[in-house]
N, C-alpha and C positions, 0 to 999 in steps of 0.2 A: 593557750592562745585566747584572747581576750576579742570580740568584734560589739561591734558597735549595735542598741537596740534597733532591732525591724521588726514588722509586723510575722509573727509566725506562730507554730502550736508543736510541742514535741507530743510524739505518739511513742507508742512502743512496741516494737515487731515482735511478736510471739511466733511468727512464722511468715514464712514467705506465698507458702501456695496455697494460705485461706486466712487473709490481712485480718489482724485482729487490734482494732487502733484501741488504745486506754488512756487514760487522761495521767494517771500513774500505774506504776507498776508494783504489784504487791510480792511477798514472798521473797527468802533469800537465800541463796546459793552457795554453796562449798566451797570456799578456793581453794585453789587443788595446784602446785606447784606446774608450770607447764615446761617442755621439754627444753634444756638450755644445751648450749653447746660445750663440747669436752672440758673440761678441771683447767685446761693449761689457757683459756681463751681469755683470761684475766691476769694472769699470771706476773703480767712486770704492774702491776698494782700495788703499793707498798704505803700508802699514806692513812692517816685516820680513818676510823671503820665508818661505814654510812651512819651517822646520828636517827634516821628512823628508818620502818618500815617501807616506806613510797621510795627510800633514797636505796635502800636493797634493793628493789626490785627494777628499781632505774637500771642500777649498774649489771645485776640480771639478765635483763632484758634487751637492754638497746645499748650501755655502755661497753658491755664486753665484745658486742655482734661491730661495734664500728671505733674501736680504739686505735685498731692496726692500723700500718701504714699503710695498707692495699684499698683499706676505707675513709675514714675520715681523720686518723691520727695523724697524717701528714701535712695536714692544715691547722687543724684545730685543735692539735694536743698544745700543752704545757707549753707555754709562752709563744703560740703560735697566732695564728687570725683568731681575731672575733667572729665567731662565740667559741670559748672555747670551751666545749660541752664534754668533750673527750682528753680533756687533762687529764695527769698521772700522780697530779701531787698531792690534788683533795679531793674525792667524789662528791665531796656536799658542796662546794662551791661548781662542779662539773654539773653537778646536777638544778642548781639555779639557773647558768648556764642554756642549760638545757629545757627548761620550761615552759618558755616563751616559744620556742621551736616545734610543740607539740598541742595536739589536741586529743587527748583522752579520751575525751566522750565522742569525740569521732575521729579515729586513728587516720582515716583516709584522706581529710582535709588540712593535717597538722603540714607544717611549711617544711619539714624534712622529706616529706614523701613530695610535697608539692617541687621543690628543688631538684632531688636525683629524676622523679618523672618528665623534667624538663630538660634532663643530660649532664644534671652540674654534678660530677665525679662517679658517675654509674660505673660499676664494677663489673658490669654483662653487658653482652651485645642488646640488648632487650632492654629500655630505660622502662618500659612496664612494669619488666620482671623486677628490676631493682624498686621502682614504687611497692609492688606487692609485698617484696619481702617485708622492704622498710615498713609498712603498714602491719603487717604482719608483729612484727620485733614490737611496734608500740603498743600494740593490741593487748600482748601478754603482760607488758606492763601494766596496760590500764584493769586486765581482767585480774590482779595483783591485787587494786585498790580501787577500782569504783563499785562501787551498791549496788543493788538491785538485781532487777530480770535482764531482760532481755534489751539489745543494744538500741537506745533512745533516736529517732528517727525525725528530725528538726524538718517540717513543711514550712517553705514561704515563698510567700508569693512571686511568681514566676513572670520574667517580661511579659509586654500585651503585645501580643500580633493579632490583626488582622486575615481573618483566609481574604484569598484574592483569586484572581486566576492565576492561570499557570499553564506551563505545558506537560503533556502526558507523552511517555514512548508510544507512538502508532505499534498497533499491534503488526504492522506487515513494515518486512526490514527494507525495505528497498530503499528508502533513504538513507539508510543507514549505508548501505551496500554502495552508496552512490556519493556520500561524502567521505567517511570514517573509515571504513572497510577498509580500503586500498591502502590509506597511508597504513596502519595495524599490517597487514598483508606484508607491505614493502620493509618495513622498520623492525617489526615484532615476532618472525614466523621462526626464527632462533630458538627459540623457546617455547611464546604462548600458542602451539597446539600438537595436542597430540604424538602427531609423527615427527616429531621434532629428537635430535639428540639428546639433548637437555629439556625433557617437557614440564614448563611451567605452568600451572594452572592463575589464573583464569586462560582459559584456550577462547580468549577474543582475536586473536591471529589465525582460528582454525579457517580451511577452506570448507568447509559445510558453512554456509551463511547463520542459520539458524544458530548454533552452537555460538558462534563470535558474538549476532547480535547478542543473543542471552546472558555469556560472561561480562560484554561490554557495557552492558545497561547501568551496575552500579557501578561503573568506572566513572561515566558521563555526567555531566550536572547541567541539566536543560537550559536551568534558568541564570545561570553564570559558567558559564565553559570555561572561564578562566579557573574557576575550584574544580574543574574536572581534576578525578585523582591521575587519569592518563596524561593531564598538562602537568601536573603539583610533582608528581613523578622524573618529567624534565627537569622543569625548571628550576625545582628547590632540592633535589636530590638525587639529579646529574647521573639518573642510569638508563643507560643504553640511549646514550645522544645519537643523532647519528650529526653528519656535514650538510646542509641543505645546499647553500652555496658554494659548496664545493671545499677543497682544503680540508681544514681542520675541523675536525667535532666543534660542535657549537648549540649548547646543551639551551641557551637563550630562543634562537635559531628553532629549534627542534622543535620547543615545547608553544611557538608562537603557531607550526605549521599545524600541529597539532590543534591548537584553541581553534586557529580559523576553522579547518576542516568539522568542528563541532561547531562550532558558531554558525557555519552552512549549514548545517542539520538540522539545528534549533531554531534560523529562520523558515526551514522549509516545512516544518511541521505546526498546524494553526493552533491559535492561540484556544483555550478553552475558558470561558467565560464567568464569573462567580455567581451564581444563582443569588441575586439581592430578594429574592422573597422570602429565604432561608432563615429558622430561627435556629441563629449559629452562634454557638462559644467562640471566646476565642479562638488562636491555631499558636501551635508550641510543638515541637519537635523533642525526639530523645534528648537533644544535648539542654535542652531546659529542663530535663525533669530532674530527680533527685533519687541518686542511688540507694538503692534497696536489696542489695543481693547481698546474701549469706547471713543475715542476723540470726544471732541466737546460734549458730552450731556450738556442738562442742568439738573443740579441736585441742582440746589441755593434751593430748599424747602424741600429738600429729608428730610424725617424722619426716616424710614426705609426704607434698601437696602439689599434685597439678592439674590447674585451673584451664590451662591448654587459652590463656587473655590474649599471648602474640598475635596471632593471626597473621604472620607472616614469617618467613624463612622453616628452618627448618630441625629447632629446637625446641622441645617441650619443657620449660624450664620450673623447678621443683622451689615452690617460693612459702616452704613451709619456715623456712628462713632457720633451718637444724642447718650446722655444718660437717661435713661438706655437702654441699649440695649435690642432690643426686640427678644434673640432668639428662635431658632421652633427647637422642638424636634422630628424630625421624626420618624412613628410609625405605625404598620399595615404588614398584611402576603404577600403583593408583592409589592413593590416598590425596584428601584435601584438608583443610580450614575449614571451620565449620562456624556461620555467624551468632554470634549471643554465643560466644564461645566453648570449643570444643574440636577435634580432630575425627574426621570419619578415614578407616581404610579399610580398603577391599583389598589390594596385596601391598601390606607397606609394614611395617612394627615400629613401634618407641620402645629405645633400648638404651642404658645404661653403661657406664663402664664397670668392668668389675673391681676396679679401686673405689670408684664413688658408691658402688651398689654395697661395699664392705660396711657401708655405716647402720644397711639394714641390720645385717648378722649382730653387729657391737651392740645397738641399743635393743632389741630383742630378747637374744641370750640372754642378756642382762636381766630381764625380767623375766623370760620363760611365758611370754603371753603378747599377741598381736592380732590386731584388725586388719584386714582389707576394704575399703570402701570405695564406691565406685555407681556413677551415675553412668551407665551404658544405652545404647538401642542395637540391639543383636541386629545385624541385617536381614537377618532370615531364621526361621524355627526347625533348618536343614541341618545345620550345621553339627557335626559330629566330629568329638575331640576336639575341641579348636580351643588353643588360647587365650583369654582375657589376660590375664595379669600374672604373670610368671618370674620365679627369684629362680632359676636354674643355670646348668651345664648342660645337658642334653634332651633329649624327646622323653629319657628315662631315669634321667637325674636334677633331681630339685630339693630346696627349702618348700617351698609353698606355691600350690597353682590354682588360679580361680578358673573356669573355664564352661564351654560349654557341649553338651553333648543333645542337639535337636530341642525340647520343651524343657529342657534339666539344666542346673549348674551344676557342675562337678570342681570337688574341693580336695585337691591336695595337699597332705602337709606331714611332712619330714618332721619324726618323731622318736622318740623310744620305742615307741610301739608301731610303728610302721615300716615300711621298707626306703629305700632310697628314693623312689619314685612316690615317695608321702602314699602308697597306698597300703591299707586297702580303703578306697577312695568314698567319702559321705558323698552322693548327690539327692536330688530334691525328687522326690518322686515322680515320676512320669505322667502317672494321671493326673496329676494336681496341675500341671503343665503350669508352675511357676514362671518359668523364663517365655516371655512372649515380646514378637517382635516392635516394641514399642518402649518407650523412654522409662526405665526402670530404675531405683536405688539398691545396688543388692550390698547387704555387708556380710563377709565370712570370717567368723571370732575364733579363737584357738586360745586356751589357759589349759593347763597339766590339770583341772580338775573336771571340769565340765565338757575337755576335749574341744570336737569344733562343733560348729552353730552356722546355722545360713538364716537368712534376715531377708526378705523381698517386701519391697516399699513398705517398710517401717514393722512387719510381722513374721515371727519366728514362723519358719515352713513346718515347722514338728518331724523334722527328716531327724534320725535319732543317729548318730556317730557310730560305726561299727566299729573301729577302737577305741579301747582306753585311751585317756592320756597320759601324756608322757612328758618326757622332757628333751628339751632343744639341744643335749652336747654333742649330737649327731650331726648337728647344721656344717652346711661347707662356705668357706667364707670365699672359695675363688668361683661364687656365681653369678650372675648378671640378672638386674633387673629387667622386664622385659613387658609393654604393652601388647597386644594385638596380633601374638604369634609367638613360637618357641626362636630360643638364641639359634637353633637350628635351623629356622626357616621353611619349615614344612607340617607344621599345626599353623594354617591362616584363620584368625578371626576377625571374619567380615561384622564392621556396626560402626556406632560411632562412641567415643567417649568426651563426659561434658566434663568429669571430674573422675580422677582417683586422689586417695589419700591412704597412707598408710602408717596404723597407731602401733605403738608398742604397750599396747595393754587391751585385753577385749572387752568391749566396749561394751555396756549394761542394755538392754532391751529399751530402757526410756531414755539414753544417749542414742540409741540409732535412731529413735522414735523423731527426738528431739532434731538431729541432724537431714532425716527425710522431710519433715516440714519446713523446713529450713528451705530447700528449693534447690535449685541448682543454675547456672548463668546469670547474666546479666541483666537487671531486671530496675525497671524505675518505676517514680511514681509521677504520675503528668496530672498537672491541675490545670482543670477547663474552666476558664474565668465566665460564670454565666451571671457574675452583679447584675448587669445593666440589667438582665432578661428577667429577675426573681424579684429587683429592687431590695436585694439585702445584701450588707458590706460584706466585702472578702468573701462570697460567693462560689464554690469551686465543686464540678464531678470530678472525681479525684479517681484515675485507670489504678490498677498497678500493669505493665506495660513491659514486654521483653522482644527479643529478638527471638522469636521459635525457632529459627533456623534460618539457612541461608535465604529465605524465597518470601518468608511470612513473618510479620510480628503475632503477637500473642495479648490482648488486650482482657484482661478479668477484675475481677473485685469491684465493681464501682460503687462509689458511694456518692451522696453527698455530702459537705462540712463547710463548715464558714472558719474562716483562720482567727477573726474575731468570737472569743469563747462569750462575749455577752449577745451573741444577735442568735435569731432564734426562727425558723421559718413560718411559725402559724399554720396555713394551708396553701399550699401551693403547685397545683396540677401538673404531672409530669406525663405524657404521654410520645410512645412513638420517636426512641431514641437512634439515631445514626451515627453511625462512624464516618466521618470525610476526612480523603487522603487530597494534597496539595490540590483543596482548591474544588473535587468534585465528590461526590459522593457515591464508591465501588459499589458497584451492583451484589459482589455476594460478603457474604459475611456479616450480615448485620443481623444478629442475633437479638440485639434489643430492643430490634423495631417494633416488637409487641407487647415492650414495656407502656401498662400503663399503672399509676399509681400516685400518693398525694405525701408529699413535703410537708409533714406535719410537727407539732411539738411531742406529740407523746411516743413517739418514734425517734425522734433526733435526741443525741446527746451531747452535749457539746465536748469539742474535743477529740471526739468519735465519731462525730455526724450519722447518717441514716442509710444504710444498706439499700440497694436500688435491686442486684441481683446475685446469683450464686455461679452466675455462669461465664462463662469465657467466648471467645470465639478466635477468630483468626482474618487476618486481613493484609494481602498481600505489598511485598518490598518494591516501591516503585523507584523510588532517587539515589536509596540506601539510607543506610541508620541516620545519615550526616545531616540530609540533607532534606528529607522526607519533612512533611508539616500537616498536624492532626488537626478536625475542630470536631464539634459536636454536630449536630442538626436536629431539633423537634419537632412537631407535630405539635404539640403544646409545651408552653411551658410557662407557668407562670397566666398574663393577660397574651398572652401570645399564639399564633395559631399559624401553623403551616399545612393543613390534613392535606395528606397526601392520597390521593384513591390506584392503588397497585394495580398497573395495569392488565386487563384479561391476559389471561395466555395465550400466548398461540393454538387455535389449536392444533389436534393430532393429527401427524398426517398419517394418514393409512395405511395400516403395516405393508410390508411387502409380500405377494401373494407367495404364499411356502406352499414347495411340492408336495401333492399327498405321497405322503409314505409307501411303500412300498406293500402289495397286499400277502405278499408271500415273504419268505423270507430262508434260512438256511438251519437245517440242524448241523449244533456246533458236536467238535470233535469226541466228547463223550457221550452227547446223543445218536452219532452215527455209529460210535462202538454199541450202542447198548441195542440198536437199530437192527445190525445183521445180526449180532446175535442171538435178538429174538425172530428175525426171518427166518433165519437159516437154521435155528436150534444147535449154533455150533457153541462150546462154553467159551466166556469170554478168556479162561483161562488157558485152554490150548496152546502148548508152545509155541507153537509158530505164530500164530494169532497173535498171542501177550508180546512176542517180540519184535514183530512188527507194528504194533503199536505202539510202544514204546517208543519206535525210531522214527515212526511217521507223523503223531500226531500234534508235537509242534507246528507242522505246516498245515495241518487242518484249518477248517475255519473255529475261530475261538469268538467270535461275536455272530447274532443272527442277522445281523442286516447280509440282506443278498447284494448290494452293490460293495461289499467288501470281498467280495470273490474274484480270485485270480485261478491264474491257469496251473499253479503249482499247489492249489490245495484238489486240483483235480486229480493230479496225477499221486497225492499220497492217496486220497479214498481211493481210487483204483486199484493202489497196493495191498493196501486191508481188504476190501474185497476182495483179491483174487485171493490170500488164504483164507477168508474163509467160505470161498468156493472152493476150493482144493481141501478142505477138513470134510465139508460135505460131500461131496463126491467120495473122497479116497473111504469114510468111510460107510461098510457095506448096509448100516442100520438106517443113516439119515438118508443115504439113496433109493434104498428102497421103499422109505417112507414117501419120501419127493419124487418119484417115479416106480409106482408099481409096473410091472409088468416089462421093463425096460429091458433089450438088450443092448448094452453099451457095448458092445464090439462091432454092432451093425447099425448105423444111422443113413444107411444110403435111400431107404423111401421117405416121401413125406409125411406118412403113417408112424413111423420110427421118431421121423425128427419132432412130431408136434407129442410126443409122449415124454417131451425135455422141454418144448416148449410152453406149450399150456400151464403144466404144473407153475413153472415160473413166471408166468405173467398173472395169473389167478392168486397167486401167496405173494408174491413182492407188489403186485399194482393195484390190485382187488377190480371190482367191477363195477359199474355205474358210479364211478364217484367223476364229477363235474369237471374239475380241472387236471384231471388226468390225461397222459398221453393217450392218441387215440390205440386201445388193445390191438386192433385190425394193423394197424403200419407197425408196432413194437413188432408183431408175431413175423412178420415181414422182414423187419432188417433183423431179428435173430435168426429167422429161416436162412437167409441170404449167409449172414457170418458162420452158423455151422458148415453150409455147402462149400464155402473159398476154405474153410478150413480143413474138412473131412469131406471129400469129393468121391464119388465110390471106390472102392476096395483099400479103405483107410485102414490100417491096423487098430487092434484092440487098443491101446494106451495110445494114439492118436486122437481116436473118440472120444476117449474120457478127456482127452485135453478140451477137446471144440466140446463140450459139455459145460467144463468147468469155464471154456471162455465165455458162453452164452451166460453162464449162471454171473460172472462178473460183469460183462457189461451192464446188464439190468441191476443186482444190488448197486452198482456205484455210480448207478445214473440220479437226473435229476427226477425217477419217481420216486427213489427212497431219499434223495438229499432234500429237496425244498420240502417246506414244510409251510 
């Protein structure tokens, strides 16, 4: 594909998640045959052999993936429409043909991907997915016969917008409640919320308000209600019309009651104004930047790839562009779309057929060595057992499982040397706690020689294989590929995935290296036109810029560069840089507001321009990807001056006055064991003693705070005390220790009774201590409970009962418990 001069500068991505622009690219790389599909997919091919090497690799690549008549053979073969690139009778004229239809040095912009992207003969529900692949099939061509490094990356210059004002969503829904809400509520509750039969996400239909306005926000477009996707939805793609006027569905009808009711929104909410003091770049949105995602992977073995681009229905579609395609039906009561593409589920799995998942086994086997690769965020560091990535029949039958168990991956794989459940299983050590809950690249390798291998962001874990290697004749070929959960349904793994891919060959330590720098989602490059503001041509801060996820973008790398490679900055003050979203400037996020530093020559390269900082930041999705609009803002730049002075804080307001703690508190349940039995000198090991401890002191109290005290940890210490008031008593050596002189058959004087009481209030309370029960009332209500117990002419083992009662109420009171 030939285009006409523009002002521009090719760079070259060495990596996606730390930009490394060069003016060329040095060093050169192996071509390495990449994965083609089955022997027969060329097959009624019969004419003169390709004349060169580029005309192989055409018919390789893109001629055999689209000859058939399910692709583009039914047009464009052999005396068919112009172009006819997929003829049968010369590949070299097929491939003339075909030249003009492609662009090599950037697969994604060649006019074949730009065609099926636009619907003309897509072969999947998904005209994405069909772009993908097709970009994909030319890729391999071009990585066939183009040079160099890494994939060439063409900046030019981007429309000029002005920021301006604009409207912001009010943080409080009620207008929203008060235009939108209703009709969504009336039209949409079918599906978008929650308790719905059929629950579709976004749950902008839900009845919690909050929840509606929240999914509704990127539906909405403030500042043209007419681009609302909730109108674009009606109007252009006629689902879920309903009848406004009654009669018949009236999909025109629908989607006008709809605008209006956003258009009363949009007036009701005030205008916000553009700060004209501002040293502001231009403003430019995602769809002006310039795609940047995925340069430089290697993917020469890839057999399946899913990128998880849809973002809608309910297919994950595998656009490694190997046939047959192996796609995943997503399925389960919570999972979503994830934006800057990716799939999060909490109870859902992407799952395979076992006829498409057969082409893992065919090209595997084949080579006896395979990767798993996979950009994840674990939900949680809880999780135990849970499936990542599984090629099985049941919970205990598999080829190969990636998975997680809490801080660990665990790696299965079906072997010579293993069992049918691929164990005995490698995982990553526990202390090293590898797997954590945040966006991670992990790859798991397997070859007959080195066995398997795990890889976390780009670094071997040094987890060592507790098997030999083996070989694959053991694999089962009737089993199902499987994201997010066992074929079974009952290993969930909770997170999200940005990417998996899977190679049939295990991939070298500087390929995973190569493929973690590489990045993962959707990610562009936005140039902030600050000419006017620097007085130098083609002028540009240049973000690299993605979608972090549903709620935030992700803004790093800035530099500056001029597109013009002879202009050159001299010295030029940069200070005090902002991020502005449509029109205002967010209060958080602005990471580079403490940039200060100078635009010089001995810093700048041309082509390259001059590194500003190393850091990133985060700044929230107000309109959505589409519609949202960036500019800069300085404090200096250039002759320029906005100083801004950051207003005082607030101050603090004065904590809340917190209760003083408590001055006493409780002995917990193995201090009140080790308590009576150093009162009472009974052992703690006494049968009866050991076994009512046993049974009671779960309802002990197990913390000291005293306001954790209920009425059922009273009633176990009462039990433990009464044995070992009844050990002491019963026997004759500690009784007579604790009451000299006693006759326990006769307690009828008070002379009798105080030779069982004293003892026990002197040994369990002691004396003069300050917050003590008063000794004078204890000796009182024990006096009292001996008499209602042993009233005179008590029998001998009656006594010793009101003995041993007196001895229990006192250990299991509050002067042996608080402490």
């Amino acid at each position: 594909m030939r285009r006409a001069p523009r002002p521009a500068i090719l760079v070259a991505l060495a990596s996606i998640g730390a930009l490394a622009l060069a003016a060329c690219s040095s060093g050169e790389r192996t071509a390495e045959n990449p994965i083609v599909n089955p022997p027969d997919a060329g097959a009624n091919y019969n004419g003169p052999p390709p004349a060169t090497a580029d005309i192989q690799a055409f018919k390789l690549n893109l001629w055999d993936n689209l000859q058939g008549t399910n692709r583009c053979g039914s047009c464009h073969g052999t005396n068919g429409q112009a172009p006819t690139f997929v003829r049968s009778d010369d590949i070299n004229l097929a491939y003339q043909q075909a030249l003009p239809l492609v662009d090599l040095a950037n697969p994604a912009e060649s006019r074949l991907v730009i065609r099926v992207a636009g619907g003309h003969n897509c072969w999947l529900a998904s005209t994405g997915a069909c772009a993908d692949i097709m970009t994909t099939w030319i890729s391999a061509w071009a990585s066939l016969t183009q040079s160099g490094g890494g994939r060439q990356i063409e900046l030019t210059a981007p429309p000029i917008f002005e920021p301006g004002e604009s409207r912001g969503f009010p943080e409080d829904p009620s207008l929203f409640a008060t235009h939108v809400w209703p009709v969504l509520q009336d039209h949409c509750d079918e599906c978008h919320q929650a308790s719905s039969r059929t629950p579709q996400q976004p749950y902008f239909s839900s009845p919690q308000l909050s929840e509606a306005y929240a999914a509704a926000r990127s539906k909405i477009d403030l500042n043209s209600p007419e681009r609302s996707r909730l109108v674009v939805r009606l109007r252009e793609e006629a689902h879920n019309c309903w009848a406004p006027a009654g009669g018949q569905t009236d999909c025109e009808a629908s989607a006008r009651v709809m605008e209006q009711a956003i258009a009363r929104f949009r007036d009701a909410v005030p205008v916000e104004p553009f700060d004209a003091r501002l040293v502001a770049s231009k403003a430019l949105g995602l769809p002006h930047g310039i795609e940047a995602a995925g340069g430089n992977r290697f993917d020469t073995h890839v057999i399946a790839l899913y990128e998880f681009k849809t973002g809608e229905g309910n297919i994950a579609y595998d656009t490694s562009g190997v046939e047959p395609a192996l796609n995943l039906t997503i399925s389960g009561r919570d999972w979503e779309w994830v934006g800057g593409w990716g799939i999060r589920l909490v109870d859902g799995k992407a799952q395979g057929s076992t006829a498409a998942s057969r082409k893992l086994y065919d090209l595997i086997t084949a080579t006896g060595e395979y990767s798993i690769e996979a950009w994840v965020v674990p939900g949680n560091v809880a999780q135990e057992e849970a499936r990542i990535i599984s090629y099985s029949g049941s919970a205990t039958r598999r080829n190969f499982m990636l998975g997680q168990t809490q801080f660990s991956y665990d790696f299965h794989a079906r072997s010579t040397s293993t069992d049918q459940n691929g164990a005995p299983i490698l995982t990553t050590d526990a202390a090293d706690q590898d797997l954590q809950a945040t966006l991670q690249h992990v790859v798991a390798t397997y070859d007959p020689v080195n066995g398997r291998r795990l890889y976390v962001n780009g670094r071997f874990t040094g987890d060592l294989d507790p098997a030999p290697g083996g070989t694959l004749v053991e694999w089962d070929d009737s089993f199902a590929f499987v994201l997010g959960n066992e074929v079974s349904n009952d290993q969930q793994f909770e997170g999200t995935f940005r990417m998996v891919a899977i190679h049939n060959r295990a991939l070298t330590e500087t390929q995973i290296q190569q493929n973690y720098e590489a990045g993962v989602g959707q990610k562009f490059f936005l140039l902030f036109n600050v000419s006017e503001l620097v007085n130098m041509d083609q002028a540009y801060i240049l973000f690299q810029v993605s979608e972090y996820d549903s709620y935030a973008y992700l803004f790093s790398d800035p530099r500056f560069i001029s597109l013009d490679e002879t202009a050159r900055p001299n010295s030029i003050p940069l200070r005090g840089m902002r991020i502005g979203l449509n029109g205002q400037l967010p209060a958080v996020g602005q990471a580079y507001r403490t940039l200060d530093t100078v635009l010089q020559d001995s810093q700048y390269m041309p082509g390259v321009g001059q590194s500003l900082s190393n850091i990133g930041t985060v700044i929230g999705i107000e309109r959505g990807p589409e519609e949202d609009r960036f500019f800069l803002a300085f404090e200096v730049l250039g002759a320029h001056t906005d100083v801004r002075v950051e207003a005082d804080p607030d101050p603090l307001p004065w904590p809340d006055p917190v209760a003083r703690p408590p001055d006493i508190g409780l002995r917990t349940f193995e201090k009140m064991h080790a308590t009576m039995a150093k009162l009472t000198g009974v052992s703690q090991q006494a049968p009866a003693v050991r076994a009512t401890y046993e049974q009671v002191k779960q309802s002990m109290p197990t913390v000291e705070s005293i306001e954790t005290f209920v009425s059922a940890q009273s009633v176990a210490i009462a039990q433990l005390a009464a044995q070992y008031c009844a050990a002491l008593v019963d026997s004759a050596a500690l009784r007579d220790d604790w009451f000299p002189g006693l006759d326990a058959n006769n307690l009828g004087s008070a002379a009798q009774r105080a030779q069982v009481i004293n003892p026990l209030v002197q040994r369990m309370m002691g004396d003069n201590v300050g917050t003590q029960p008063d000794p004078a009332a204890v000796r009182g209500e024990l006096d009292s409970l001996i008499q209602r117990l042993c009233p005179a002419g008590c029998s001998a083992g009656r006594n010793r009962t009101a003995v041993k009662a007196a001895c229990t109420a006192l250990l299991g009171s509050a002067a042996t418990l608080v402490n």
